[in-house]
C-alpha positions in Angstrom: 0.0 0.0 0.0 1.5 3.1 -0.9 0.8 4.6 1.9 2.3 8.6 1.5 -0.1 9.4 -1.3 -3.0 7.7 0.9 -1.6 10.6 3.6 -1.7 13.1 1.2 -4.8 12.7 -0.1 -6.8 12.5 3.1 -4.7 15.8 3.9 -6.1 17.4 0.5 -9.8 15.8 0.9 -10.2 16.8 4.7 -9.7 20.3 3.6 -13.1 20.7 2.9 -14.2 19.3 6.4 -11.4 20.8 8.5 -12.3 24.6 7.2 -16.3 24.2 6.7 -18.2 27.5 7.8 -20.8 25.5 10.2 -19.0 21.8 10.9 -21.4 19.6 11.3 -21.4 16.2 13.0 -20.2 14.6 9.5 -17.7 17.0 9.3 -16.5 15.7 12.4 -16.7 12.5 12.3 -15.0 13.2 9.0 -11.8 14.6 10.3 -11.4 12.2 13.5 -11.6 9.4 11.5 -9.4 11.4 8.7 -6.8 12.3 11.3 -6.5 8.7 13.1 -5.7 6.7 9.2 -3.3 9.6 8.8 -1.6 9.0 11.9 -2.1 5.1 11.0 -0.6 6.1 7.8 2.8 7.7 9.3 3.1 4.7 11.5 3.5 2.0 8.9 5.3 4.7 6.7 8.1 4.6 10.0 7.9 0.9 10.7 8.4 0.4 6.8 11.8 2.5 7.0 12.8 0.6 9.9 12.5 -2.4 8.4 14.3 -1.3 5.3 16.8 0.4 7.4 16.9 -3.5 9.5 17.6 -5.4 6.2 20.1 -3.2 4.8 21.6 -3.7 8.1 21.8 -7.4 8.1 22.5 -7.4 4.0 25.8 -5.7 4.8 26.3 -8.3 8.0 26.1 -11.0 5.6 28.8 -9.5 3.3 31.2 -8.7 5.6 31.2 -12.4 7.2 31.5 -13.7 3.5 34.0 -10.9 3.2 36.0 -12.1 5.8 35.5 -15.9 4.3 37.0 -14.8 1.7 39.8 -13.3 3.5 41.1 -16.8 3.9 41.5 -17.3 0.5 45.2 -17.2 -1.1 45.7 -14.3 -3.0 44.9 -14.5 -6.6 42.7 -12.8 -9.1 39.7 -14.7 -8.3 39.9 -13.8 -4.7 40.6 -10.0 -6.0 37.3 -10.4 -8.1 35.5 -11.6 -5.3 36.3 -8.8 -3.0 35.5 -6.0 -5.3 32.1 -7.4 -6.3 31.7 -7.3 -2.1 33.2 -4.0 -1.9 31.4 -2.7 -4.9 28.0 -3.8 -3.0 29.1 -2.4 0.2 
């Protein structure tokens, strides 16, 4: 769910409702409701970039134990190759 442009158009469509001359009960219940899937929205938007931010994190875990694997290796261009694909990546 793309879940920015679901913020920003409840933003844009609760303009209406937020600014009416008389608010009525709609109106209301228009922006509560409005307000808590935006706040809903922000949440999953932050929890997404923590989990990106988590599994970039552990990506780059994984190639530095391979990296250091490889380490072991006995120089030659293979094990050259190997570590600048890793450090290309990195």
């Amino acid at each position: 769910m793309k879940f920015e442009e679901l913020s920003e158009k409840l933003y844009t469509k609760a303009g209406h409702y937020k600014f009416a001359k008389q608010p009525n009960e709609f109106d209301r219940g228009y922006m509560k409701i409005s307000d808590w899937i935006n706040d809903l929205c922000w949440y999953y938007i932050s929890e997404r970039k923590n989990s990106d931010k988590e599994m970039e994190n552990e990506f780059k875990e994984l190639l530095s134990i391979q990296k250091k694997k490889i380490d072991a290796l006995q120089p030659s261009l293979y094990k050259e190759g190997l570590i600048k694909a890793i450090n290309d990546a990195l």
